[in-house]
N, C-alpha and C positions, 0 to 999 in steps of 0.2 A: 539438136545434137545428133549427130551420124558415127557409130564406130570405126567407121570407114575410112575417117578425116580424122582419128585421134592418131598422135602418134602414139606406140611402143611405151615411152616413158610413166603416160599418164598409169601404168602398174606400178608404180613407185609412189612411194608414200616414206619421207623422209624426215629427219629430226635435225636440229641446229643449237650453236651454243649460242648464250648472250641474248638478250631482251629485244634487238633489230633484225632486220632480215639479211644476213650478209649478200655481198655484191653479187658471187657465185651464184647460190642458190634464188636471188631475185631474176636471175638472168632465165635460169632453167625455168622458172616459172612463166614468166614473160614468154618463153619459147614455147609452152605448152607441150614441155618436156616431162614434167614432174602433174601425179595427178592429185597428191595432199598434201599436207604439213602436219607432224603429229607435235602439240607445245608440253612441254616439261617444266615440274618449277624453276629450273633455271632458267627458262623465257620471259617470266613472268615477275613482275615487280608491282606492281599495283591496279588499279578496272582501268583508269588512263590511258595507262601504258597500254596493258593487255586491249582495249576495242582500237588504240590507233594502229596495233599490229596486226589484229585479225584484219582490222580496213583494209590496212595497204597489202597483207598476202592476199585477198580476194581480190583490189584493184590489179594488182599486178596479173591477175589468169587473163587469157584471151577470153571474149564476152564466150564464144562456141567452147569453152573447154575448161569451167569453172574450179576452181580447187575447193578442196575438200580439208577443212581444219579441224582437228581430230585432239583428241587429250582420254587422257584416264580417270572419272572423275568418280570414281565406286563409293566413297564414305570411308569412316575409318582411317588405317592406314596407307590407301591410297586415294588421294584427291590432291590436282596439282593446283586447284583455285583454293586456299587458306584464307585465315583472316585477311580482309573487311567482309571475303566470303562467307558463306555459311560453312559449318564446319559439321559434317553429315556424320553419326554415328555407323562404324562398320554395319555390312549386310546382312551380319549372323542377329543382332539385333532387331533389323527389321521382320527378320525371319519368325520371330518369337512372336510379334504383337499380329493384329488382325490385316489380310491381302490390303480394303484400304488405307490401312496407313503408309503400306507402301507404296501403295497409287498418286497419294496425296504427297509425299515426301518426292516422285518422280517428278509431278508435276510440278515443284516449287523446284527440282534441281535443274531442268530442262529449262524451266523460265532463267534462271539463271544465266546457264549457257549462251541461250540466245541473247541475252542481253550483253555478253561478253562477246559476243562473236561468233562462236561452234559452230559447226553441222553434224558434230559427230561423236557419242562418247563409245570409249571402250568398255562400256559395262553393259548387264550384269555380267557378273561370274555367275557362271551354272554350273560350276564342278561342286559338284557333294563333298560334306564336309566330313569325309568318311576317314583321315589317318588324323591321331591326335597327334603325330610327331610330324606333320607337313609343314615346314619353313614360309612355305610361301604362297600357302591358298589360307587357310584356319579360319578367321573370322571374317576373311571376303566374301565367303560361302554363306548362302543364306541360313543352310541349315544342314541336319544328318540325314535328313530322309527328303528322298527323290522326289515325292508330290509337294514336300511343300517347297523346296527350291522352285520346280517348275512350277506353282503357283505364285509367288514371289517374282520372278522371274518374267513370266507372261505379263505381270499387273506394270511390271515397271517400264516394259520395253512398250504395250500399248498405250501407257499416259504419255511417256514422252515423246514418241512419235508421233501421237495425237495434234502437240506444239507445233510438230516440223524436223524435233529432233532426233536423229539416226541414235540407232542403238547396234551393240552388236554382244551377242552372245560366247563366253566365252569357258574354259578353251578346250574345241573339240581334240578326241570324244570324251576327255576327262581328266583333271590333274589332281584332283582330290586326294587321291591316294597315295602320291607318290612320298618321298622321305630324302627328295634332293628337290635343292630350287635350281632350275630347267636356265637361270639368268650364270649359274655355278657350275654344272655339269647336267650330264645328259640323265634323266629319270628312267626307270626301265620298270613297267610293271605288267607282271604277269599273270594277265586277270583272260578269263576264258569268256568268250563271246555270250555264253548266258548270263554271267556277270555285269560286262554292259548293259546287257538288253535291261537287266533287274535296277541297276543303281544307277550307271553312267547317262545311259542314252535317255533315261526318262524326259528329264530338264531340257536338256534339246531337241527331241521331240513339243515340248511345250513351248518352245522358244518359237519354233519354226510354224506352229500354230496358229498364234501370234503376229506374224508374219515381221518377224525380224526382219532389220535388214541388211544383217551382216554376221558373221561366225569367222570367229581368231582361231586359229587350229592351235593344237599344242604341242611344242617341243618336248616330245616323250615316245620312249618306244614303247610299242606294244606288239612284242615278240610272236604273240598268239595267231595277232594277223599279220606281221609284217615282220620276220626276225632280224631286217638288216636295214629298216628306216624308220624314223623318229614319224610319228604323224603326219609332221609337215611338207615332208617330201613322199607321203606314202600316198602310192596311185590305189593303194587295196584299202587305205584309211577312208581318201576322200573317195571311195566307191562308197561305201558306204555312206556314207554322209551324201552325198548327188543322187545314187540311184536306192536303197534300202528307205532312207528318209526323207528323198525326196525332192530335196533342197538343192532351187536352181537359184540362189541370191549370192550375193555378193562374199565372196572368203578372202581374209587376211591372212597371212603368216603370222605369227609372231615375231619380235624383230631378230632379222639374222645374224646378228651381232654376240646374242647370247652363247655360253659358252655350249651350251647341249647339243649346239647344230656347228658352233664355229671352230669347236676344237675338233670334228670330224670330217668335216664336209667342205667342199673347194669352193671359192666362190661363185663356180657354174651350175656347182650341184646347190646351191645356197640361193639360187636366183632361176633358171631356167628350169634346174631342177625338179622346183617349188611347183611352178607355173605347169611344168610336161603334170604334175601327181594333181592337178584341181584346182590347187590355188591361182587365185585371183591376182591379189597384191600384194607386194612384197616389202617389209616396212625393214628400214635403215635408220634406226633412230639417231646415230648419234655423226656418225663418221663421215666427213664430206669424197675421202678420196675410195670408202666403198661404192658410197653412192655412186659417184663417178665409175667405177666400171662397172655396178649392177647395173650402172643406165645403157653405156655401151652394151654391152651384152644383150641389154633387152631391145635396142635398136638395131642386132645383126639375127634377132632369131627369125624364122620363120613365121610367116603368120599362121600357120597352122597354131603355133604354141599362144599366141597372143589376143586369136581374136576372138574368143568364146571370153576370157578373162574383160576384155576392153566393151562387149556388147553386156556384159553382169554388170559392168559400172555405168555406162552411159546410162542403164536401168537405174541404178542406185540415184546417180546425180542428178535424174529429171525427177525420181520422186522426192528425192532431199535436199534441191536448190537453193530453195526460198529462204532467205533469213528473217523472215517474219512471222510471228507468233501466231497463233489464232486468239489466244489470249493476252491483252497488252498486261504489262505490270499495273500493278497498281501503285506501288510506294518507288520511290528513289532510293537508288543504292550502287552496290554492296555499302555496307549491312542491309538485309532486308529484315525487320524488325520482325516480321510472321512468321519467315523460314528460321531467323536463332528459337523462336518462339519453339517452333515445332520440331527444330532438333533437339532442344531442350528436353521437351515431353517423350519424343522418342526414344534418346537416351536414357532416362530416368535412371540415374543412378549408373551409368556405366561409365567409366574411366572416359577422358577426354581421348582422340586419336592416338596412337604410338606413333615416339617419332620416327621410327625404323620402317621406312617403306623399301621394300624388296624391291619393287619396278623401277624407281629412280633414277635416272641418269645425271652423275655428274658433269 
């Protein structure tokens, strides 16, 4: 793989309705225009369906320019593989019992994954579970205190990478706190850079330790560093996170569709924008006719703006190519009769999922 020879596109990481691959977006792939696919439960109908669709979007990438198949699959109320799945208790739960059980719960969910297809989940959440009145982190959060999320946190992203499967830390440098969902309006919290350093930034430091291989930034301002942009477009956000912490790996946006950044920001500041402030790649989860001009856009900009993002993923995709386990399964499934097993024991007593997942796309 050469960054050299990727096009522009492969920064786009997109979403689609219906359980097939529409004609459109099979085309972009095939062009090695588009560099992921992020699937939603509306893709998904049963392990069948779901491995013949991960097949043909990976058949369909150029051999030089592999796609990248991406989901949200945290436990709790959000996981987009449901029953014959395993159906994983929220993270605040695993936050409470001993690091390996959340090691051991990675590794049964990461076996999963690849058995379905993936290269890539959107978890952990590393925001601190610091506001009781937050809509849309609470119990994705491992926990109230900073060490043991970043414990928690570390265990889970090493088991499942360990498989082959991508993890990615999430959402810088913190959502925990906020008292809007960021998918609803834009959060604004006004927390002073000691404050990070004490709560926020702990868990991602541990993340990056670890050695993630990827961080979702967060749709929220933080006025202290940045009075007039939301993280994801903030070049004083992603300094810090690049040069304070470190961290030369792979960064997503969140998808820019949500309202925190779509009811503000034009679709150049939503997409190039992104990319001038650090971020990597820019995810479109639902909308085909954005995708369409985040793609134009991204195929007129400069390559000054594209090739530090496009040379962090040709990294990402040779470490995270492979669809192959280092551990084979043992039992036939979904259901895997050890992983209900062990969500059982890990839940002990905790309510089954809520059905009200915040990240959803209809």
């Amino acid at each position: 793989m050469s960054a050299s020879k990727w096009q522009p596109g492969q920064l786009l990481f997109v979403g689609f309705s219906g359980t097939v691959v529409p004609p459109d977006l099979a085309a972009r792939i095939r062009e090695g225009r588009v560099g992921g696919v992020v699937l939603f439960r509306r893709n998904i109908k049963d392990p069948d369906q779901v491995r013949a669709l991960t097949r043909t979007l990976h058949e369909l990438a150029p051999p030089d320019a592999p796609l990248t198949i991406a989901l949200d699959q945290e436990g709790g109320r959000v996981q987009r593989l449901r029953d014959p799945w395993t159906e994983w208790p929220p993270m605040r739960t695993l936050g409470g019992r001993p690091v390996a059980e959340t090691r051991g719960f990675a590794r049964a969910l990461a076996l999963e994954l690849l058995d379905a297809g993936f290269d890539l989940d959107f978890a952990p959440v590393v925001d601190v579970d610091s506001n009781p009145d937050n809509p849309v982190i609470g119990d994705r959060s491992f926990a109230r205190e900073p060490a043991t999320v970043g414990r928690h946190a570390a265990a889970m992203i090493e088991a499942m990478q360990e498989l082959g499967v991508a993890t990615c830390a999430k959402h810088f440098p913190g959502h925990g706190d906020t008292d809007l969902d960021s998918h609803l309006a834009l959060p604004r919290l006004e927390l002073e850079r000691e404050r990070l350093e004490r709560t926020e930034l702990p868990p991602f430091r541990a993340a990056i330790a670890a050695e993630v291989a990827s961080i979702m930034t967060a749709h929220v301002l933080f006025p202290k560093l940045d009075p007039k942009r939301p993280a994801t477009l903030s070049p004083e956000v992603m300094g810090m996170l690049r040069d304070e912490l470190g961290y030369d790996g792979l960064v997503f946006s969140d998808d820019i569709e949500m309202k925190a950044v779509a009811d503000h920001f034009s679709v150049e500041e939503r997409s190039l924008g992104v990319l001038r402030a650090g971020v990597d790649v820019v995810l479109v989860c639902s909308q085909a006719d954005l995708r369409e001009e985040v793609l134009a856009k991204l195929e007129r900009a400069p390559d000054r703006v594209v090739e530090h993002g496009l040379r962090r993923l040709v990294a990402f995709k040779q470490r995270f190519g492979a669809k192959l386990s280092v551990v084979p399964l043992t039992e036939a499934g979904p259901p895997f009769a050890s992983h209900c097993e062990l969500a059982t024991r890990l839940r002990d007593g905790v309510d089954a999922p809520d059905a009200h997942d915040p990240t959803e796309r209809a």
